[in-house]
Each structure stands twice: as C-alpha cells, then as structure tokens.
C-alpha positions in Angstrom: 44.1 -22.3 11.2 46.1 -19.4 9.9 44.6 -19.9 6.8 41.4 -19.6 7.6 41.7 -16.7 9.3 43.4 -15.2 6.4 40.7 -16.2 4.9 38.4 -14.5 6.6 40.0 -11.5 6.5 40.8 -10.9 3.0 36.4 -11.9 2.4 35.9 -9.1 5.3 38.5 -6.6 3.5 36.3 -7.2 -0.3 32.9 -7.0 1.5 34.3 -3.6 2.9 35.7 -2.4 -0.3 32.6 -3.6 -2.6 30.2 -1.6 0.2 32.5 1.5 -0.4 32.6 0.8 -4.2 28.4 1.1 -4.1 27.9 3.6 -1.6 30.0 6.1 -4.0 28.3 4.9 -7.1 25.2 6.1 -4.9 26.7 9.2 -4.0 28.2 10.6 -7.3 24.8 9.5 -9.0 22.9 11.6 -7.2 25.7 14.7 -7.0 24.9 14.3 -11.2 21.8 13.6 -11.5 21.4 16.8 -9.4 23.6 19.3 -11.3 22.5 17.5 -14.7 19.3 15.6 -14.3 18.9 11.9 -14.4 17.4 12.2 -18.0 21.1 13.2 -18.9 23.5 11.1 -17.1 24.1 7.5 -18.1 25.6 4.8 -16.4 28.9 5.4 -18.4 28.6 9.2 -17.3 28.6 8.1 -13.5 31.5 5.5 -14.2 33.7 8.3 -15.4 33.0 10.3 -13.4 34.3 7.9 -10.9 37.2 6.8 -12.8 35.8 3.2 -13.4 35.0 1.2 -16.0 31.4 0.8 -17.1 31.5 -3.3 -16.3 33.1 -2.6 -12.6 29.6 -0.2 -12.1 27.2 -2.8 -14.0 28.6 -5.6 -11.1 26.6 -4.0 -8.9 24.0 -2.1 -10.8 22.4 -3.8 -13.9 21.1 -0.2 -15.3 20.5 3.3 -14.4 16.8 2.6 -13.3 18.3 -0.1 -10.2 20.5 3.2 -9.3 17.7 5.6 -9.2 15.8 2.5 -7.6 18.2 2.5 -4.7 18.4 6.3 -4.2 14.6 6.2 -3.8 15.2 4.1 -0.8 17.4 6.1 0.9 15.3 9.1 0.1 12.2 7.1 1.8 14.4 6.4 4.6 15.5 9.3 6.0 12.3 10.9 5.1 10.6 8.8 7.0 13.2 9.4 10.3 11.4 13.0 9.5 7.4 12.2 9.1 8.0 9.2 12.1 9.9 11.3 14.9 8.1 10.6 18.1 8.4 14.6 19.2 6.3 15.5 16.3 3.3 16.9 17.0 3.7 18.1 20.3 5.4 21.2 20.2 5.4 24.2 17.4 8.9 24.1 17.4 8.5 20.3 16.2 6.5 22.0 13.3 9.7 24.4 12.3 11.8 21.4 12.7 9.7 19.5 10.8 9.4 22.3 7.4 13.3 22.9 7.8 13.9 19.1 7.2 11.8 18.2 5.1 12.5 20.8 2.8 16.6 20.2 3.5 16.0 16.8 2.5 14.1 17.2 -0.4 16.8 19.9 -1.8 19.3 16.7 -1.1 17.8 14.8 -3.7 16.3 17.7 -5.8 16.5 15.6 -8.9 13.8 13.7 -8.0 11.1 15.7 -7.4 11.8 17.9 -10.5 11.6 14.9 -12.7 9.1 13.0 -10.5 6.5 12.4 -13.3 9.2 11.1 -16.0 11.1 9.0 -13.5 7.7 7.4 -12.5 6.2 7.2 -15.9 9.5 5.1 -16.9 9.3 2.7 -14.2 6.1 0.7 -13.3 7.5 -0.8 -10.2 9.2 2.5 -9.1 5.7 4.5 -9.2 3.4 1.5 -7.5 6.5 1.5 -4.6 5.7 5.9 -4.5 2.0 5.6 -4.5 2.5 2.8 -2.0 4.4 5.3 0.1 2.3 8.4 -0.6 -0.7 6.6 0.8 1.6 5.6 4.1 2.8 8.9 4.6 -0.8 10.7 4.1 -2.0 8.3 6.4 1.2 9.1 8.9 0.2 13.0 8.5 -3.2 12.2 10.2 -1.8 11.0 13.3 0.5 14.0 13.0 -2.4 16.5 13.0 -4.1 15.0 15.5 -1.3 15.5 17.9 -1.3 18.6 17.0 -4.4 19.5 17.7 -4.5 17.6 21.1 -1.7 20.0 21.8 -3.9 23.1 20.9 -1.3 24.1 18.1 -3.5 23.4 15.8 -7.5 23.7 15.4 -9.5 20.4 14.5 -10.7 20.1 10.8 -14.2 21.3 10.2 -15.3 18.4 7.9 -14.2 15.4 7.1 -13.7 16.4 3.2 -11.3 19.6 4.7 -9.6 16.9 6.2 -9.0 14.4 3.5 -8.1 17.1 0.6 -6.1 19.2 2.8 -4.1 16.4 3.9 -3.5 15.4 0.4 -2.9 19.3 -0.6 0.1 19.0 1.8 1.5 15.8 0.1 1.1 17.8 -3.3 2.9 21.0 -2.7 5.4 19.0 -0.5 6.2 17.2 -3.8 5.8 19.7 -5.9 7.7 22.9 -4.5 10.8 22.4 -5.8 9.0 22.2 -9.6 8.0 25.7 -8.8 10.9 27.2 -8.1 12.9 25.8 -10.3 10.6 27.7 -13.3 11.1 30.8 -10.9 14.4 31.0 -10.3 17.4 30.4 -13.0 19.4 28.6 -9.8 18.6 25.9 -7.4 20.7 27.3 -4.5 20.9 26.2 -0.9 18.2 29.0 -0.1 15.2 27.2 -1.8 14.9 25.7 1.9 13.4 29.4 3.0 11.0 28.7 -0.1 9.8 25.3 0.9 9.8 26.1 4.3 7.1 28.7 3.7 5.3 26.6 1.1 4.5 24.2 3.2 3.8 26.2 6.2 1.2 28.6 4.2 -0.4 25.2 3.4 -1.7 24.5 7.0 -1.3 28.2 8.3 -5.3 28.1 8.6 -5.1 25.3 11.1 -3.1 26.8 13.5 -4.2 28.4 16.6 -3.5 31.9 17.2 -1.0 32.0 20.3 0.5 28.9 18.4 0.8 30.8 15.4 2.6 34.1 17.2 5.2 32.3 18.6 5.6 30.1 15.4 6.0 33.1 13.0 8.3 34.4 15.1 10.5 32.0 14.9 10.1 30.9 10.5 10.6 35.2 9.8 14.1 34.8 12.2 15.7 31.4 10.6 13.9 31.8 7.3 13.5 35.3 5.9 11.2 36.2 2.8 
C-alpha cells in the first residue's frame, strides 16, 4: 500500500512540476516575444532564456507556432472574462472599465497585435480560429450596445448599415491601435493604455447620450489624461 501511495505521489509531484515547466515556457515567450517580436525569437532563444535545453522545451511544444498557438488562448480567454462580464452595459462606469481593460490586456500581449497580419498569414489554422472569434466577439458587442442603450448611455443606431460597420469599426481600431502607436512613438510604455483608452472611446463617442457622456468624460480626462 505504501507503494502505491508513493506512487501516487511522486506522478502528482511530475504533473506539478511539468505544469510549472509549461506555464513558464508560456510566460518567458511572451515577456520575448514582446520586447523582441515573435518574428525574432526562436524556440532555442526561449530555452535559453530559461536555462533549458532545446529538447526539454520541444517535450511540450513541437514548434514556435504551438507556443504562439497556446498564448492566443489565453489571450481569448481573459479577453473574453472582459467582452462577457454580466455588468457590462449597464452602467458608464462599466464602459471606462471596459476601455481600461481591454486596452491593459491588449498591451499584455502587445506582440500580437503588432504582428497580427504575419502571425495569421503563417498559420491557416491560427487565422480561421481569429476570424472564428472576431465574428463571436462582434456579435457579443451587439448585445453590449443594446444594453447600453436600454440603459440610456447610449443612443440607438440610426440604420442598420451604421450599425453593422460601426460595430465592425470598433473590432478594427480595437485591433489595430497598438499598430498606430507603435509607428508614433519610439516606445511601447505602460502609458499606451491612455492611448487605447481614448481610441476606442472616440470610436463610439457619437453614440453616447449627453448626460452619459458628461459624467463619462469626467471620469477618462481624471484616470486617463491626454
């Protein structure tokens, strides 16, 4: 019986260990991949970095693409926490909430969205699984608005065609901020966040109604100053 335990234990113990192993293999790919790009780093950059050998980080990734494959994930996933909060919608402070994350998260996995089209291009499977998840999301952002606008924050579209290309406007320059400022500025610092922040919010600044609009101006010139 003690053996079995023993057993056990040790297979617990190298479960926990290999979970560890990956999660950093995760986490120092994408600390490189943001200060260097992912077009520059190679598997064997990311196993020295962590002081491993190349086969220890090919048992559990075959290649560079799996890696960025995985990150992808994790960036759906806690974007998603973001576009599928229940509050959303029903408060302008939601709203704020809802730039300041978004745009925090996105600068947590900056490498992404400022090689978007190359990382897609290179991988078939990786850009059906995006467009699959663009559409989601777009589709997510109408129920959004439409709390929003049963909450009087924001006015209701005045055609359906405003409707459709605005929504998809928003996916766009949500995507595609970070691109901008990285030809603007020579750094990507922490303070991008006041950039996105605004991006987005000049995006659907039309919609929203005026008292809404006061209080929610307010509060972006205090926490995010231009």
């Amino acid at each position: 019986m003690g053996n079995i335990i023993d057993g056990r234990l040790d297979l617990e113990k190298k479960n926990r260990n290999s979970t560890k192993t990956k999660e950093k293999i995760l986490l120092t790919a994408i600390e490189l991949f943001n200060k260097y790009t992912a077009s520059a780093i190679s598997t064997n950059h990311i196993a020295a970095e962590m002081n491993i050998s190349p086969g220890n980080l090919y048992y559990y990734f075959k290649n560079k693409e799996e890696i960025i494959k995985e990150i992808f994930l994790r960036l759906a996933e806690g974007a998603d926490r973001i576009w599928y909060n229940p509050e959303l919608g029903k408060t302008e402070e939601s709203l704020i909430d809802y730039f300041k994350n978004l745009a925090s998260h996105m600068y947590a996995f900056r490498f992404f969205y400022l090689e978007l089209n190359v990382l897609l291009k290179n991988d078939p499977e990786l850009r059906k699984t995006y467009m699959e998840r663009a559409d989601r999301i777009i589709q997510q952002m109408k129920l959004v608005f439409a709390e929003f606008i049963r909450h009087n924050i924001m006015k209701n579209f005045e055609s359906e065609r405003e409707r459709i290309f605005l929504l998809r406007n928003i996916w766009t320059v949500g995507q595609m901020w970070m691109t901008y400022s990285n030809l603007k500025y020579d750094n990507i610092t922490p303070e991008i966040v006041n950039d996105g922040v605004w991006q987005m919010y000049t995006v659907v600044e039309r919609l929203i109604t005026k008292k809404s609009k006061i209080k929610i101006e307010k509060i972006l010139y205090k926490l995010f100053p231009i």
